[in-house]
C-alpha positions in Angstrom: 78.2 112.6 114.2 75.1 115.3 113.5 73.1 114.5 110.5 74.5 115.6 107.2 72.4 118.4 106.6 69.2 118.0 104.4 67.4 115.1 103.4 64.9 116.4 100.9 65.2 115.0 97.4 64.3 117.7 95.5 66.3 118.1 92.2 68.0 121.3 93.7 69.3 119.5 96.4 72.9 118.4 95.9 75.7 116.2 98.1 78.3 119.2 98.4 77.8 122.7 97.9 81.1 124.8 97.7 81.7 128.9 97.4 84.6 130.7 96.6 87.0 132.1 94.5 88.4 130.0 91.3 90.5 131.9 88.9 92.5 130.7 85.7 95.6 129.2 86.4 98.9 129.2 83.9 101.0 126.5 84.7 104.5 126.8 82.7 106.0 125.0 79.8 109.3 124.0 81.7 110.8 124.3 84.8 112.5 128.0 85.4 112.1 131.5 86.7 108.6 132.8 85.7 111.0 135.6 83.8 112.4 132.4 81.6 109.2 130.4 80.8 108.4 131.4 77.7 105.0 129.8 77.3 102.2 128.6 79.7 99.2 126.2 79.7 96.0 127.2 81.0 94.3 125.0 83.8 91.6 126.0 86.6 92.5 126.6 90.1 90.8 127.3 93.0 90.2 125.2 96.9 86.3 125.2 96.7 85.7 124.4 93.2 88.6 122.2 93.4 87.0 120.1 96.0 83.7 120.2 94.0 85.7 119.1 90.4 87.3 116.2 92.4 83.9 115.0 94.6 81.8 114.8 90.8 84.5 112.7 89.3 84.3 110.6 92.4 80.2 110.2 91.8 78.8 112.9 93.9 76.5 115.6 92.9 77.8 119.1 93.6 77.0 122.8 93.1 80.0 125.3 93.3 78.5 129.1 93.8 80.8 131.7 92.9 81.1 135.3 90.9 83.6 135.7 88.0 84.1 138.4 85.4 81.7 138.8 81.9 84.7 138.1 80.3 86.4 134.8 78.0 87.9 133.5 81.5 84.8 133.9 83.4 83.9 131.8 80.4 86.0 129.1 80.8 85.9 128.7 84.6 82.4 127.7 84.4 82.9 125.7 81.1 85.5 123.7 82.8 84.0 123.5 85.9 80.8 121.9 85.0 83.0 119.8 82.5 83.6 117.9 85.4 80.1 117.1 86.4 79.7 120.3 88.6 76.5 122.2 88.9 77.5 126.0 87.5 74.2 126.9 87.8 74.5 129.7 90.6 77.8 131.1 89.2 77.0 135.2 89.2 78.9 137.4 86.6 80.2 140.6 87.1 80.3 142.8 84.0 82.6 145.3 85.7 85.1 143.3 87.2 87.6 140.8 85.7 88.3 137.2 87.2 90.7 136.5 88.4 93.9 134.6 87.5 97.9 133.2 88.5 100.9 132.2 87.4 102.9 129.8 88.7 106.3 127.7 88.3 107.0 124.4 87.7 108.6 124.0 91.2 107.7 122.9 94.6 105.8 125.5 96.6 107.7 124.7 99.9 111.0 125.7 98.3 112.3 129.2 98.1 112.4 129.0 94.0 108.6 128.6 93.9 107.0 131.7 92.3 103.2 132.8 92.3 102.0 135.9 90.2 98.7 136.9 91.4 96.2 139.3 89.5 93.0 138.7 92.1 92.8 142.1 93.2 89.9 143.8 92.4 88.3 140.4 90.9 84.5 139.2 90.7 85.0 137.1 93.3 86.0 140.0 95.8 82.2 140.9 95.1 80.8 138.3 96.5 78.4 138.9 99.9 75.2 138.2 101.1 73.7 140.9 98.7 75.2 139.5 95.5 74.7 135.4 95.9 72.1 133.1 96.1 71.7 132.5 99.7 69.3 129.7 99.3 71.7 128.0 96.5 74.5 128.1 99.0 72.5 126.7 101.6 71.1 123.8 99.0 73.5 120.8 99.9 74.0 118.5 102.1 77.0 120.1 103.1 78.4 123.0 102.4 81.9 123.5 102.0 84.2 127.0 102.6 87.5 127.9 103.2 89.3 130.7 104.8 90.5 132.3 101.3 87.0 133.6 101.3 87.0 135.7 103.9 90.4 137.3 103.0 89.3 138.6 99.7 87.4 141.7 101.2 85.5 143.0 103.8 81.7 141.9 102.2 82.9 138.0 102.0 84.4 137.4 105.6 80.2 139.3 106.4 79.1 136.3 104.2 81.4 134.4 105.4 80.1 135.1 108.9 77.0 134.7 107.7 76.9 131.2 106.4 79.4 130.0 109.4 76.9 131.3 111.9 75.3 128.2 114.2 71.2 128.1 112.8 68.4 125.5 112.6 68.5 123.9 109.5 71.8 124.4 108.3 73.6 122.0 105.9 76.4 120.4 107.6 79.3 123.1 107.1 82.6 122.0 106.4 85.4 124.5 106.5 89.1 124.8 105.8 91.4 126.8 107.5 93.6 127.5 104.4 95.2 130.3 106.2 97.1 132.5 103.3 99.5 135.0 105.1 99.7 137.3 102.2 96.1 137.7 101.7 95.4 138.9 104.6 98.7 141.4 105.1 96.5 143.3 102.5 93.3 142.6 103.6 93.1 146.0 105.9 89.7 144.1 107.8 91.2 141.8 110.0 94.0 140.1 111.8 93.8 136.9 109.6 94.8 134.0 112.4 92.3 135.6 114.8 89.3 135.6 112.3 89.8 132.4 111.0 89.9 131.0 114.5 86.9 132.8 115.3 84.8 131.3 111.9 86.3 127.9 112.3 84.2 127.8 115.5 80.9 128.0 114.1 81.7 125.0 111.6 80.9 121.3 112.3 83.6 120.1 110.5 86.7 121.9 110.4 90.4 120.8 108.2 93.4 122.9 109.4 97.0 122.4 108.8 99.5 122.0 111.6 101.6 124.7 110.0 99.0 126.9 109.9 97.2 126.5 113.2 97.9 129.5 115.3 101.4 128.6 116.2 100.2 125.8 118.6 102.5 123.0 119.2 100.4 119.7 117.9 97.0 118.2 117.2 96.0 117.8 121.1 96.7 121.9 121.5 94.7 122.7 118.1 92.0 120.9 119.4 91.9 122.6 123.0 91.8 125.9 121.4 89.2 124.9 118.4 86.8 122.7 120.9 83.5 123.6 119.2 83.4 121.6 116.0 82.3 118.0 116.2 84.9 117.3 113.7 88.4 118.7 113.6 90.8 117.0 111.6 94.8 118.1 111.8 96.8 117.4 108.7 100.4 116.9 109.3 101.9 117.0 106.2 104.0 113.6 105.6 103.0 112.6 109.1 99.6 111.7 108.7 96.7 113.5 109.9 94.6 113.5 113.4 91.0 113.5 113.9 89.3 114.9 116.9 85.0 113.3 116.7 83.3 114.5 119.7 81.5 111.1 120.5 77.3 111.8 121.6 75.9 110.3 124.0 78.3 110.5 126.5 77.3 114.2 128.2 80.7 114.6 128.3 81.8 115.8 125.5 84.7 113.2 125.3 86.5 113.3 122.1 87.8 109.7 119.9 90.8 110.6 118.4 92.0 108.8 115.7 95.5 109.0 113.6 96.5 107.5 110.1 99.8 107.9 108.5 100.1 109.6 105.4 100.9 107.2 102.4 104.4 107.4 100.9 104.2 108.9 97.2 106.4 109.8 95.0 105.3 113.5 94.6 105.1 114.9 90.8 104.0 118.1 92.0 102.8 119.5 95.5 99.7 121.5 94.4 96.0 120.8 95.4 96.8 117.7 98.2 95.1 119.6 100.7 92.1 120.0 98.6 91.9 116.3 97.5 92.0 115.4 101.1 89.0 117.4 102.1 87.2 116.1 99.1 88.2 112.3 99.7 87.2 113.1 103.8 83.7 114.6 101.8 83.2 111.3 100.3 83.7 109.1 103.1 81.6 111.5 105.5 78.5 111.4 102.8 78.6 107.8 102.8 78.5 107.9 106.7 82.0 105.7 106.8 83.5 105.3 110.3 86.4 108.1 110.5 89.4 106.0 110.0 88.2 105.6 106.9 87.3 108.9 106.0 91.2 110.0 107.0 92.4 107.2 104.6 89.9 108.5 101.6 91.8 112.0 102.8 95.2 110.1 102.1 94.4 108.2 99.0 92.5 111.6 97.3 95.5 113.2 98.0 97.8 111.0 96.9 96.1 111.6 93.3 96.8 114.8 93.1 100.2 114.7 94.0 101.0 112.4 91.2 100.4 114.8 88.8 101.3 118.4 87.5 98.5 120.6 87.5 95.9 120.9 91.1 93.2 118.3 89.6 93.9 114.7 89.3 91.4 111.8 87.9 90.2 110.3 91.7 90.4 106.0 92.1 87.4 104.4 91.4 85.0 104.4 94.5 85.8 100.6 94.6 89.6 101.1 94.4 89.4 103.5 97.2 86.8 101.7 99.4 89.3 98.4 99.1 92.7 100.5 99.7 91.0 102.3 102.9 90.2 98.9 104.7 94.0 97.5 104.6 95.5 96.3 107.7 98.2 98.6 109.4 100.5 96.9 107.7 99.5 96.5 104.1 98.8 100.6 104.3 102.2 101.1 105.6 104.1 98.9 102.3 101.8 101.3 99.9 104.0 103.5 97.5 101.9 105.0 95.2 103.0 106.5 91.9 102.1 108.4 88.5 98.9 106.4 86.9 98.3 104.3 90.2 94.4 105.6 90.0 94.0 103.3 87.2 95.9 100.0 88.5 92.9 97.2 88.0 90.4 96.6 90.5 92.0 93.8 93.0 95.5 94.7 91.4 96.8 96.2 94.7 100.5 95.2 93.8 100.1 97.7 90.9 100.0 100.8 92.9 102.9 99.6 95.0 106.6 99.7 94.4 109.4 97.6 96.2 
Protein backbone atom coordinates (compact mmCIF):
# COMPACT_ATOMS: atom_id res chain seq x y z
CA UNK A 1 0.00 0.00 0.00
CA UNK A 2 1.45 3.84 -0.62
CA UNK A 3 3.24 5.27 2.29
CA UNK A 4 1.05 6.75 4.98
CA UNK A 5 1.57 10.24 4.24
CA UNK A 6 4.31 12.21 6.22
CA UNK A 7 7.09 11.06 8.20
CA UNK A 8 8.32 14.22 9.87
CA UNK A 9 8.22 14.26 13.62
CA UNK A 10 7.54 17.53 14.25
CA UNK A 11 5.19 18.27 17.16
CA UNK A 12 2.47 19.44 14.71
CA UNK A 13 2.41 16.42 12.98
CA UNK A 14 -0.35 14.05 14.11
CA UNK A 15 -1.56 10.22 13.11
CA UNK A 16 -5.15 11.32 11.78
CA UNK A 17 -6.30 14.52 10.79
CA UNK A 18 -10.16 14.74 10.36
CA UNK A 19 -12.53 17.93 8.98
CA UNK A 20 -16.03 18.35 9.16
CA UNK A 21 -19.04 19.12 10.71
CA UNK A 22 -19.79 18.04 14.53
CA UNK A 23 -22.83 19.55 16.10
CA UNK A 24 -24.49 18.82 19.61
CA UNK A 25 -26.49 15.96 19.76
CA UNK A 26 -29.77 15.44 22.24
CA UNK A 27 -30.33 12.03 22.72
CA UNK A 28 -33.85 11.38 24.59
CA UNK A 29 -34.77 10.39 28.07
CA UNK A 30 -37.11 7.36 26.96
CA UNK A 31 -38.08 5.73 24.07
CA UNK A 32 -41.12 7.67 22.18
CA UNK A 33 -42.15 10.18 19.48
CA UNK A 34 -39.69 13.23 19.74
CA UNK A 35 -43.40 15.08 20.44
CA UNK A 36 -43.46 12.72 23.80
CA UNK A 37 -39.85 12.86 25.18
CA UNK A 38 -40.05 15.15 27.57
CA UNK A 39 -36.34 15.64 28.34
CA UNK A 40 -32.99 15.03 26.57
CA UNK A 41 -29.28 14.48 27.30
CA UNK A 42 -26.70 16.27 25.52
CA UNK A 43 -23.90 14.24 23.77
CA UNK A 44 -21.53 15.23 20.65
CA UNK A 45 -22.15 13.88 17.27
CA UNK A 46 -20.56 14.14 14.18
CA UNK A 47 -18.59 11.26 11.42
CA UNK A 48 -15.12 13.06 11.42
CA UNK A 49 -14.72 14.04 14.85
CA UNK A 50 -16.26 10.85 15.72
CA UNK A 51 -13.55 8.95 14.18
CA UNK A 52 -10.92 11.29 15.74
CA UNK A 53 -12.78 10.84 19.58
CA UNK A 54 -12.55 7.00 18.97
CA UNK A 55 -8.76 6.82 17.25
CA UNK A 56 -7.28 9.00 20.67
CA UNK A 57 -9.01 6.62 23.06
CA UNK A 58 -7.49 3.86 21.02
CA UNK A 59 -3.75 5.68 21.50
CA UNK A 60 -3.42 7.66 18.50
CA UNK A 61 -2.66 11.28 18.18
CA UNK A 62 -5.26 13.25 16.19
CA UNK A 63 -6.33 16.79 15.11
CA UNK A 64 -10.03 17.29 14.11
CA UNK A 65 -10.25 20.88 12.05
CA UNK A 66 -13.58 22.26 11.95
CA UNK A 67 -15.76 25.81 12.38
CA UNK A 68 -18.48 26.13 15.03
CA UNK A 69 -20.46 29.05 16.35
CA UNK A 70 -19.03 31.78 19.22
CA UNK A 71 -21.55 30.45 21.18
CA UNK A 72 -21.95 27.85 24.69
CA UNK A 73 -22.26 24.76 22.11
CA UNK A 74 -19.43 25.81 20.08
CA UNK A 75 -18.08 25.69 23.53
CA UNK A 76 -18.77 22.42 24.41
CA UNK A 77 -17.89 20.71 21.07
CA UNK A 78 -14.44 21.59 21.48
CA UNK A 79 -14.44 20.96 25.31
CA UNK A 80 -15.65 17.50 24.66
CA UNK A 81 -13.81 16.85 21.90
CA UNK A 82 -10.35 17.40 23.08
CA UNK A 83 -11.72 15.63 26.41
CA UNK A 84 -11.04 12.80 24.53
CA UNK A 85 -7.43 13.35 23.70
CA UNK A 86 -8.17 15.21 20.37
CA UNK A 87 -6.11 18.10 19.19
CA UNK A 88 -8.93 21.29 19.02
CA UNK A 89 -6.31 23.41 18.15
CA UNK A 90 -7.42 24.42 14.49
CA UNK A 91 -11.18 24.57 15.46
CA UNK A 92 -12.30 28.23 13.73
CA UNK A 93 -15.30 30.11 15.38
CA UNK A 94 -17.74 31.92 13.69
CA UNK A 95 -19.26 34.77 15.70
CA UNK A 96 -22.13 35.19 13.24
CA UNK A 97 -23.27 31.76 12.78
CA UNK A 98 -24.60 29.26 15.30
CA UNK A 99 -23.41 25.47 15.43
CA UNK A 100 -25.14 23.32 14.69
CA UNK A 101 -27.23 20.63 16.52
CA UNK A 102 -30.05 17.37 16.41
CA UNK A 103 -32.37 15.62 17.97
CA UNK A 104 -32.94 12.23 17.80
CA UNK A 105 -35.07 9.21 19.26
CA UNK A 106 -34.35 6.44 21.11
CA UNK A 107 -35.12 4.09 18.18
CA UNK A 108 -33.39 2.26 15.49
CA UNK A 109 -32.52 4.50 12.50
CA UNK A 110 -33.48 1.73 9.86
CA UNK A 111 -37.01 1.60 11.15
CA UNK A 112 -39.74 3.93 10.05
CA UNK A 113 -40.34 5.29 13.86
CA UNK A 114 -36.76 6.78 13.89
CA UNK A 115 -37.00 10.58 14.04
CA UNK A 116 -34.02 13.14 13.40
CA UNK A 117 -34.58 17.00 13.96
CA UNK A 118 -31.97 18.90 12.33
CA UNK A 119 -31.06 22.61 12.95
CA UNK A 120 -27.61 22.62 10.61
CA UNK A 121 -28.75 25.09 8.19
CA UNK A 122 -27.08 28.06 8.15
CA UNK A 123 -24.35 26.67 10.78
CA UNK A 124 -20.46 27.51 11.20
CA UNK A 125 -19.62 24.55 9.72
CA UNK A 126 -21.51 25.51 6.34
CA UNK A 127 -18.61 28.24 6.33
CA UNK A 128 -16.03 26.18 6.01
CA UNK A 129 -13.71 26.49 2.57
CA UNK A 130 -10.41 27.01 1.58
CA UNK A 131 -10.55 30.68 2.60
CA UNK A 132 -11.70 30.11 6.13
CA UNK A 133 -9.37 26.86 7.39
CA UNK A 134 -6.07 26.18 8.00
CA UNK A 135 -4.95 24.46 4.95
CA UNK A 136 -1.63 23.48 6.30
CA UNK A 137 -3.41 22.12 9.60
CA UNK A 138 -5.54 19.94 7.49
CA UNK A 139 -2.81 18.75 5.57
CA UNK A 140 -0.64 18.00 8.99
CA UNK A 141 -1.37 14.17 9.47
CA UNK A 142 -0.47 11.27 8.44
CA UNK A 143 -3.74 10.85 7.09
CA UNK A 144 -6.33 12.77 6.62
CA UNK A 145 -9.73 11.77 6.97
CA UNK A 146 -13.25 13.30 5.18
CA UNK A 147 -16.50 12.24 4.49
CA UNK A 148 -19.13 13.10 1.99
CA UNK A 149 -21.32 15.21 4.61
CA UNK A 150 -18.77 17.80 3.91
CA UNK A 151 -19.33 18.49 0.71
CA UNK A 152 -23.18 18.64 1.05
CA UNK A 153 -23.26 21.39 3.52
CA UNK A 154 -22.72 24.17 0.74
CA UNK A 155 -21.25 25.06 -2.26
CA UNK A 156 -17.61 26.59 -0.57
CA UNK A 157 -17.00 22.93 1.24
CA UNK A 158 -17.55 20.48 -1.70
CA UNK A 159 -14.53 23.57 -3.40
CA UNK A 160 -12.55 22.47 -0.27
CA UNK A 161 -13.56 19.43 -0.54
CA UNK A 162 -12.31 19.23 -4.04
CA UNK A 163 -9.50 20.87 -3.00
CA UNK A 164 -8.08 18.46 -0.42
CA UNK A 165 -9.34 15.30 -2.58
CA UNK A 166 -7.31 16.53 -5.47
CA UNK A 167 -4.28 13.88 -6.40
CA UNK A 168 -0.75 16.23 -5.33
CA UNK A 169 2.86 15.52 -4.28
CA UNK A 170 3.03 15.27 -0.82
CA UNK A 171 -0.33 14.71 0.27
CA UNK A 172 -1.15 12.85 3.53
CA UNK A 173 -2.68 9.62 2.76
CA UNK A 174 -6.51 10.70 2.33
CA UNK A 175 -9.09 8.56 3.55
CA UNK A 176 -12.64 9.29 2.64
CA UNK A 177 -16.19 8.01 3.43
CA UNK A 178 -18.86 8.01 1.15
CA UNK A 179 -21.54 8.75 3.86
CA UNK A 180 -23.97 9.56 1.16
CA UNK A 181 -27.04 11.56 3.10
CA UNK A 182 -29.96 11.77 0.59
CA UNK A 183 -31.56 14.63 2.26
CA UNK A 184 -28.57 16.79 2.42
CA UNK A 185 -28.15 16.96 -0.76
CA UNK A 186 -32.07 17.31 -2.06
CA UNK A 187 -31.29 20.77 -0.58
CA UNK A 188 -28.04 21.23 -1.47
CA UNK A 189 -29.03 23.21 -4.97
CA UNK A 190 -24.86 22.52 -6.10
CA UNK A 191 -24.93 19.20 -7.11
CA UNK A 192 -26.38 15.81 -7.94
CA UNK A 193 -25.16 14.19 -4.59
CA UNK A 194 -24.41 10.31 -5.97
CA UNK A 195 -22.52 11.89 -8.93
CA UNK A 196 -20.26 14.18 -6.84
CA UNK A 197 -19.41 11.92 -4.33
CA UNK A 198 -18.43 9.39 -7.02
CA UNK A 199 -16.47 11.89 -8.64
CA UNK A 200 -14.43 12.92 -5.06
CA UNK A 201 -14.20 9.38 -3.94
CA UNK A 202 -11.81 8.98 -6.97
CA UNK A 203 -9.15 11.28 -5.94
CA UNK A 204 -8.86 9.36 -2.40
CA UNK A 205 -6.49 6.50 -1.65
CA UNK A 206 -8.54 4.99 0.67
CA UNK A 207 -12.10 5.03 0.20
CA UNK A 208 -15.26 3.35 2.82
CA UNK A 209 -18.68 3.16 1.09
CA UNK A 210 -21.73 1.31 2.05
CA UNK A 211 -23.40 -1.20 -0.17
CA UNK A 212 -26.68 0.64 0.32
CA UNK A 213 -25.30 3.62 -0.64
CA UNK A 214 -23.12 2.92 -3.57
CA UNK A 215 -24.73 4.23 -6.67
CA UNK A 216 -27.38 1.51 -6.96
CA UNK A 217 -24.68 -1.08 -8.08
CA UNK A 218 -25.47 -4.57 -7.35
CA UNK A 219 -22.27 -5.80 -5.00
CA UNK A 220 -18.74 -5.21 -3.94
CA UNK A 221 -17.19 -6.52 -7.40
CA UNK A 222 -19.54 -3.71 -9.38
CA UNK A 223 -18.61 -0.83 -6.68
CA UNK A 224 -15.15 -1.61 -7.32
CA UNK A 225 -15.30 -1.52 -11.32
CA UNK A 226 -16.96 1.76 -11.12
CA UNK A 227 -14.61 3.30 -8.20
CA UNK A 228 -11.16 1.65 -9.69
CA UNK A 229 -8.88 4.53 -8.68
CA UNK A 230 -8.29 4.18 -5.02
CA UNK A 231 -5.73 1.73 -3.82
CA UNK A 232 -8.06 0.88 -1.09
CA UNK A 233 -11.82 0.52 -1.34
CA UNK A 234 -13.45 -1.17 1.31
CA UNK A 235 -17.49 -2.22 0.96
CA UNK A 236 -19.34 -2.54 4.17
CA UNK A 237 -22.28 -4.82 4.02
CA UNK A 238 -24.05 -4.21 6.88
CA UNK A 239 -24.52 -7.73 8.93
CA UNK A 240 -22.70 -9.36 6.04
CA UNK A 241 -19.33 -8.32 6.59
CA UNK A 242 -17.43 -6.06 4.62
CA UNK A 243 -15.07 -6.48 1.31
CA UNK A 244 -11.80 -4.96 0.64
CA UNK A 245 -10.52 -4.22 -2.81
CA UNK A 246 -6.04 -3.44 -2.23
CA UNK A 247 -4.61 -2.93 -5.55
CA UNK A 248 -1.35 -5.09 -5.02
CA UNK A 249 2.18 -3.02 -6.50
CA UNK A 250 4.34 -4.49 -8.27
CA UNK A 251 2.50 -6.35 -10.48
CA UNK A 252 2.07 -3.61 -13.52
CA UNK A 253 -1.20 -4.87 -13.62
CA UNK A 254 -3.00 -3.36 -11.43
CA UNK A 255 -4.52 -6.68 -10.02
CA UNK A 256 -6.61 -6.22 -7.10
CA UNK A 257 -6.46 -8.92 -3.56
CA UNK A 258 -9.68 -8.96 -2.34
CA UNK A 259 -10.39 -9.93 0.89
CA UNK A 260 -13.83 -10.53 2.93
CA UNK A 261 -14.56 -10.93 6.76
CA UNK A 262 -17.84 -11.50 8.27
CA UNK A 263 -19.28 -9.04 10.48
CA UNK A 264 -19.36 -10.21 14.20
CA UNK A 265 -22.81 -11.11 15.68
CA UNK A 266 -23.81 -8.38 18.46
CA UNK A 267 -26.36 -7.82 20.31
CA UNK A 268 -27.14 -4.23 19.13
CA UNK A 269 -28.11 -1.50 21.99
CA UNK A 270 -28.33 1.12 19.49
CA UNK A 271 -27.39 1.38 15.70
CA UNK A 272 -25.71 4.83 15.81
CA UNK A 273 -21.89 5.62 14.92
CA UNK A 274 -20.88 1.71 13.59
CA UNK A 275 -19.86 3.08 10.53
CA UNK A 276 -17.67 5.55 12.12
CA UNK A 277 -16.07 3.06 14.58
CA UNK A 278 -15.25 0.95 11.66
CA UNK A 279 -13.34 3.57 9.71
CA UNK A 280 -11.60 4.40 12.89
CA UNK A 281 -10.69 0.72 13.97
CA UNK A 282 -9.57 0.27 9.80
CA UNK A 283 -7.48 3.86 10.84
CA UNK A 284 -5.80 1.96 13.46
CA UNK A 285 -4.82 -1.08 11.86
CA UNK A 286 -3.72 0.90 8.53
CA UNK A 287 -1.32 3.27 10.92
CA UNK A 288 0.18 0.29 12.35
CA UNK A 289 0.77 -1.09 8.76
CA UNK A 290 -1.31 -4.49 9.71
CA UNK A 291 -2.00 -6.71 6.77
CA UNK A 292 -5.81 -5.91 5.58
CA UNK A 293 -7.60 -8.84 7.06
CA UNK A 294 -6.82 -7.42 10.03
CA UNK A 295 -7.53 -3.97 9.40
CA UNK A 296 -11.33 -5.29 8.31
CA UNK A 297 -11.58 -7.13 11.73
CA UNK A 298 -10.31 -3.88 13.79
CA UNK A 299 -13.31 -2.36 11.41
CA UNK A 300 -15.61 -5.17 13.01
CA UNK A 301 -14.55 -5.16 16.57
CA UNK A 302 -14.53 -0.94 16.65
CA UNK A 303 -17.81 -1.21 15.51
CA UNK A 304 -19.09 -3.65 17.55
CA UNK A 305 -18.26 -1.04 20.55
CA UNK A 306 -20.38 1.29 19.48
CA UNK A 307 -23.24 -0.69 18.83
CA UNK A 308 -23.30 -1.78 22.41
CA UNK A 309 -24.12 1.29 23.57
CA UNK A 310 -26.70 4.29 23.34
CA UNK A 311 -25.15 7.33 22.38
CA UNK A 312 -22.54 7.37 18.85
CA UNK A 313 -19.21 7.07 21.03
CA UNK A 314 -18.22 3.93 22.78
CA UNK A 315 -14.96 3.34 25.05
CA UNK A 316 -12.71 1.20 22.21
CA UNK A 317 -10.95 -2.48 23.53
CA UNK A 318 -7.62 -2.14 24.63
CA UNK A 319 -5.10 -2.21 21.61
CA UNK A 320 -4.13 -5.72 23.12
CA UNK A 321 -7.71 -6.96 23.32
CA UNK A 322 -8.23 -5.93 19.81
CA UNK A 323 -4.85 -7.07 18.37
CA UNK A 324 -5.63 -10.78 20.06
CA UNK A 325 -9.55 -10.86 18.85
CA UNK A 326 -8.38 -9.82 15.11
CA UNK A 327 -5.89 -12.87 14.78
CA UNK A 328 -8.66 -15.66 15.67
CA UNK A 329 -9.03 -18.52 13.44
CA UNK A 330 -12.21 -18.54 11.07
CA UNK A 331 -13.74 -20.36 13.46
CA UNK A 332 -13.16 -18.82 16.85
CA UNK A 333 -14.30 -15.32 14.96
CA UNK A 334 -17.38 -16.94 13.83
CA UNK A 335 -18.58 -18.29 17.78
CA UNK A 336 -17.91 -14.37 18.89
CA UNK A 337 -21.16 -12.72 20.29
CA UNK A 338 -20.30 -9.70 21.68
CA UNK A 339 -22.36 -7.81 24.20
CA UNK A 340 -22.84 -4.53 26.57
CA UNK A 341 -19.39 -4.10 28.57
CA UNK A 342 -17.46 -6.78 26.36
CA UNK A 343 -14.57 -3.79 25.76
CA UNK A 344 -13.56 -4.43 29.27
CA UNK A 345 -13.65 -8.41 29.53
CA UNK A 346 -9.89 -9.11 30.93
CA UNK A 347 -7.00 -9.42 28.68
CA UNK A 348 -6.85 -13.37 27.68
CA UNK A 349 -10.59 -13.62 28.99
CA UNK A 350 -11.98 -14.31 25.46
CA UNK A 351 -14.97 -16.42 26.84
CA UNK A 352 -16.02 -13.12 28.46
CA UNK A 353 -17.05 -11.31 25.41
CA UNK A 354 -18.78 -14.44 24.16
CA UNK A 355 -22.22 -15.82 24.82
CA UNK A 356 -23.57 -19.42 24.20
Amino acid sequence: MTAIGRTSTAPDVVDVVALGESMVTFLPSRPGRLADVPAFERAIGGAESNVACVLAAAGHSTRWVGRVGADGFGDHLVEAIGAYGVDVSAVRRDPSRPTGIYFRTAGDRATDAHEVAYYRAGSAASAMSVDTMDLAAIRSGRVLHLSGITPALSAECLDLTRELTARRPGRPLVSFDVNHRPGLWRDAGHGHGPEVLLDLARGADLVFVGEDEAWGLGGPEAVRAALPEPELLVVKQGASGATAFHRTTGTGSGTDEVISVPALTVDVVAAVGAGDAFAAGFLSATLREKPVRERLRHGHLMAAAALTVPGDLATPPAREQADRLAVLDDTAWGRLRLGPGWTHAEEGADEEVRKP
